[in-house]
Backbone as a chain_set.jsonl record, in Angstrom:
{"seq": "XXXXXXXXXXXXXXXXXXXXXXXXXXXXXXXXXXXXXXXXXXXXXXXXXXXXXXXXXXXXXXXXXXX", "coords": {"N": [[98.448, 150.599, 216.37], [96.154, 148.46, 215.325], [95.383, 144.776, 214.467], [92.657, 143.311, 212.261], [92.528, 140.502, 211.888], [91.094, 137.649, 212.722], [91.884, 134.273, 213.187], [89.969, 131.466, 212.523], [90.136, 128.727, 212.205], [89.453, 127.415, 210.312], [88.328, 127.879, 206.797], [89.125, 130.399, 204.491], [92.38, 131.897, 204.751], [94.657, 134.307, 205.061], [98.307, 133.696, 204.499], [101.641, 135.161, 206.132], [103.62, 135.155, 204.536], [102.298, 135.631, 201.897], [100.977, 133.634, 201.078], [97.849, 131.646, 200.713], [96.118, 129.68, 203.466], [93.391, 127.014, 203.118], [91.311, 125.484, 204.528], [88.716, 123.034, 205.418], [86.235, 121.562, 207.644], [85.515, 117.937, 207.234], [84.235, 115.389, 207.946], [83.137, 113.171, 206.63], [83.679, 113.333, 204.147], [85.969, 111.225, 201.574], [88.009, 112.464, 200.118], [88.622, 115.843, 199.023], [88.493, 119.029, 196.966], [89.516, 121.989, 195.88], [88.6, 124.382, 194.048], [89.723, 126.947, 192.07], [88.999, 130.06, 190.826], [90.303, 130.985, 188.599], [90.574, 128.495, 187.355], [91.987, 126.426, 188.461], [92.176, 123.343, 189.946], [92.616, 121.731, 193.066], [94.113, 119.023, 194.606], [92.649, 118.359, 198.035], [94.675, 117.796, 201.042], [93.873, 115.515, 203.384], [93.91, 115.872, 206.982], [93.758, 115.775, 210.431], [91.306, 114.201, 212.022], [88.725, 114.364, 210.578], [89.639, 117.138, 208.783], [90.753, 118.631, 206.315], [93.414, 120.406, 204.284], [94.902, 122.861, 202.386], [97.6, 124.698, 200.999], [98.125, 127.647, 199.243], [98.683, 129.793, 195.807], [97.145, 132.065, 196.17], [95.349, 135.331, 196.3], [93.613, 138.013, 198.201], [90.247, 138.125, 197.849], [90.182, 136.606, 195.805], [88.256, 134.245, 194.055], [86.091, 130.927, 195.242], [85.797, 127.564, 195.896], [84.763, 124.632, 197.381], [84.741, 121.051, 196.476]], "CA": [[97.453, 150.212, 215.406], [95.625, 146.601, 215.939], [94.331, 144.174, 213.068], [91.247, 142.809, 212.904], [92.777, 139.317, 211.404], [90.881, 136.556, 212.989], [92.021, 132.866, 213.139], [89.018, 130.919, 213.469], [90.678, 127.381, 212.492], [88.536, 126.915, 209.388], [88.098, 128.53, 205.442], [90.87, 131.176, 203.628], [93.248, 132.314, 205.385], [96.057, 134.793, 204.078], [99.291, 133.566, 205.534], [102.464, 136.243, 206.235], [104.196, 135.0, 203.147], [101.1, 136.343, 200.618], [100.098, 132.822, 199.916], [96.599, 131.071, 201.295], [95.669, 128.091, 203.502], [92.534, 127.019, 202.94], [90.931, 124.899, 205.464], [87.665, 122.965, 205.862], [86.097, 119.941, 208.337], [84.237, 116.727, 206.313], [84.691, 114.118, 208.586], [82.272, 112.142, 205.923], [84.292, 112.682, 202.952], [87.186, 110.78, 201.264], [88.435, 113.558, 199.54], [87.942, 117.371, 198.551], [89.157, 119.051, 196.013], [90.085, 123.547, 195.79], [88.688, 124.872, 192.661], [89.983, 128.273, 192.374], [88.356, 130.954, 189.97], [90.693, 130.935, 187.126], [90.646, 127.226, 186.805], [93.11, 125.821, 188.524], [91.797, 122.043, 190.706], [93.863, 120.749, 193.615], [93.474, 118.036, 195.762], [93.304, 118.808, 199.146], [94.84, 117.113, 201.77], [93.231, 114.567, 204.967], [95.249, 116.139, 208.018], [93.518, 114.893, 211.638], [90.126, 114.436, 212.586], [87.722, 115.346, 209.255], [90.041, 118.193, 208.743], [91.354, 118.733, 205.24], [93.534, 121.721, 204.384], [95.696, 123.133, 201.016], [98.493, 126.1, 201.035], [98.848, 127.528, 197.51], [98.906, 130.979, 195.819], [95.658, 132.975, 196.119], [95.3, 136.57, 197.049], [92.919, 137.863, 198.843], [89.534, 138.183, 197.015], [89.893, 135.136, 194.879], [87.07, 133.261, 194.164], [86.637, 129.306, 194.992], [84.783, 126.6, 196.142], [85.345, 123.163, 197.284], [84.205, 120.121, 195.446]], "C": [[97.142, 148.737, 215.605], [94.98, 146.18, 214.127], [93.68, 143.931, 213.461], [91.908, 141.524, 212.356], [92.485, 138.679, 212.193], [91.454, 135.171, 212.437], [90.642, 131.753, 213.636], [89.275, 129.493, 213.168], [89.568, 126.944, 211.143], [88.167, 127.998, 208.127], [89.449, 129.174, 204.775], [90.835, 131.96, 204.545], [94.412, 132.994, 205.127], [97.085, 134.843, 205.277], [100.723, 134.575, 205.449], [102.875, 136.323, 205.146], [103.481, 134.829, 201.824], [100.353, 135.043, 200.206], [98.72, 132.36, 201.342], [96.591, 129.815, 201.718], [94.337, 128.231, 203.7], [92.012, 125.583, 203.662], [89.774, 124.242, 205.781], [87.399, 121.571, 206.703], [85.018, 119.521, 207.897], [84.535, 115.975, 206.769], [83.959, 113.047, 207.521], [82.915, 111.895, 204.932], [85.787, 112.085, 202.95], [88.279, 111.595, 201.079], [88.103, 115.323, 198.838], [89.336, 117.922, 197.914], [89.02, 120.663, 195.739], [90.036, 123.455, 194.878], [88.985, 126.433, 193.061], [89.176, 128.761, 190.676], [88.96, 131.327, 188.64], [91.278, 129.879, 186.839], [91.157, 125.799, 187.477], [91.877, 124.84, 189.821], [92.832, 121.728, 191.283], [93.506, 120.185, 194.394], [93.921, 118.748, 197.188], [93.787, 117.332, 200.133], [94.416, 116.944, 203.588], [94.592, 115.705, 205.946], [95.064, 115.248, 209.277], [91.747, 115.376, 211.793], [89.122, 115.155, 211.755], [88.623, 116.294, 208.695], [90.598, 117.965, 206.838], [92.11, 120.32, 204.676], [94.343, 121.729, 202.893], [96.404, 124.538, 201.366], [98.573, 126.392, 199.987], [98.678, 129.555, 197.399], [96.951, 131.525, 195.645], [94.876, 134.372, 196.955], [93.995, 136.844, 197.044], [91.394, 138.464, 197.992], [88.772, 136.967, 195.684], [88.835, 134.306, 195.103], [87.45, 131.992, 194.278], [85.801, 128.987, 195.876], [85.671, 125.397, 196.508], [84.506, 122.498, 196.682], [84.686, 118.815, 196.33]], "O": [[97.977, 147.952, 216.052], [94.486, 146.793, 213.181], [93.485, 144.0, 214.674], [90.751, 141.264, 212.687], [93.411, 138.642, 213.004], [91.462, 135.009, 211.216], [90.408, 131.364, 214.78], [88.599, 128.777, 213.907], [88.896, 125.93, 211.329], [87.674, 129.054, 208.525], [90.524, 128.602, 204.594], [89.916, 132.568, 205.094], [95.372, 132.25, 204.927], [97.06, 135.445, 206.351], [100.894, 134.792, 204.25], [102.69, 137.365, 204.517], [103.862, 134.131, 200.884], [99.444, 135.022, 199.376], [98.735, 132.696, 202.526], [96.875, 128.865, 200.989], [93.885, 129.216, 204.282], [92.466, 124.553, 203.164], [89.366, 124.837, 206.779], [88.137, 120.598, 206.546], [83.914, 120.065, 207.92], [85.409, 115.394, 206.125], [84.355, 111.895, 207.701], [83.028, 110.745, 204.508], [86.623, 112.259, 203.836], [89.328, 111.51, 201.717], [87.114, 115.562, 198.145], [90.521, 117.631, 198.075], [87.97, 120.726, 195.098], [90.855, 122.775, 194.259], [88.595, 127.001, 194.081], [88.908, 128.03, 189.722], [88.327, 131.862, 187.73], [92.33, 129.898, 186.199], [90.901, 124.625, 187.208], [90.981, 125.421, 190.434], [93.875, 121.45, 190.692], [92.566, 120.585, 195.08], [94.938, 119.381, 197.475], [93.377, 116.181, 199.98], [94.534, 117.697, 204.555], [95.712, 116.091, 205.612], [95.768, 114.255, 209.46], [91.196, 116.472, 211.701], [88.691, 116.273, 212.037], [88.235, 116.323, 207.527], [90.718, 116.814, 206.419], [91.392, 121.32, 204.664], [94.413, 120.668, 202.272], [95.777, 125.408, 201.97], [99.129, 125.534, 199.301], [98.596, 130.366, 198.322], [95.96, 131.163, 195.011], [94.095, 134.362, 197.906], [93.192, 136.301, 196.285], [91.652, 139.517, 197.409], [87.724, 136.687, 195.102], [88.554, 133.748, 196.164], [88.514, 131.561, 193.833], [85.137, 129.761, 196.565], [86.826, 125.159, 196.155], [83.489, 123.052, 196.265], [84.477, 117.676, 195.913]]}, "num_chains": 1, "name": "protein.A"}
């Protein structure tokens, strides 16, 4: 049996251990900020090169946005 689970290095991502990294590139901004759909705001964090990423709990379906 094969998955279809792509890695394309960028958005949500459900990692083995049920939780989400969430991934985007703003080389322009300072900071961005993971609103999730029942409220919850977290900063994300600079990594290399625009990149900014966050690991937290959010199964798969969950609504959200960055800010």
């Amino acid at each position: 049996m094969s998955s279809l689970a792509f890695d394309f290095g960028f958005g949500a991502q459900l990692q083995e251990d049920g939780s989400t990294r969430f991934r985007l590139w703003a080389p322009d901004c300072t900071a961005l900020t993971l609103e999730l759909g029942d409220g919850r705001a977290m900063p994300m964090h600079a990594v290399e090169d625009g990149w900014f990423e966050i690991v937290t709990n959010a199964p798969a379906g969950t609504q959200y946005r960055y800010r």
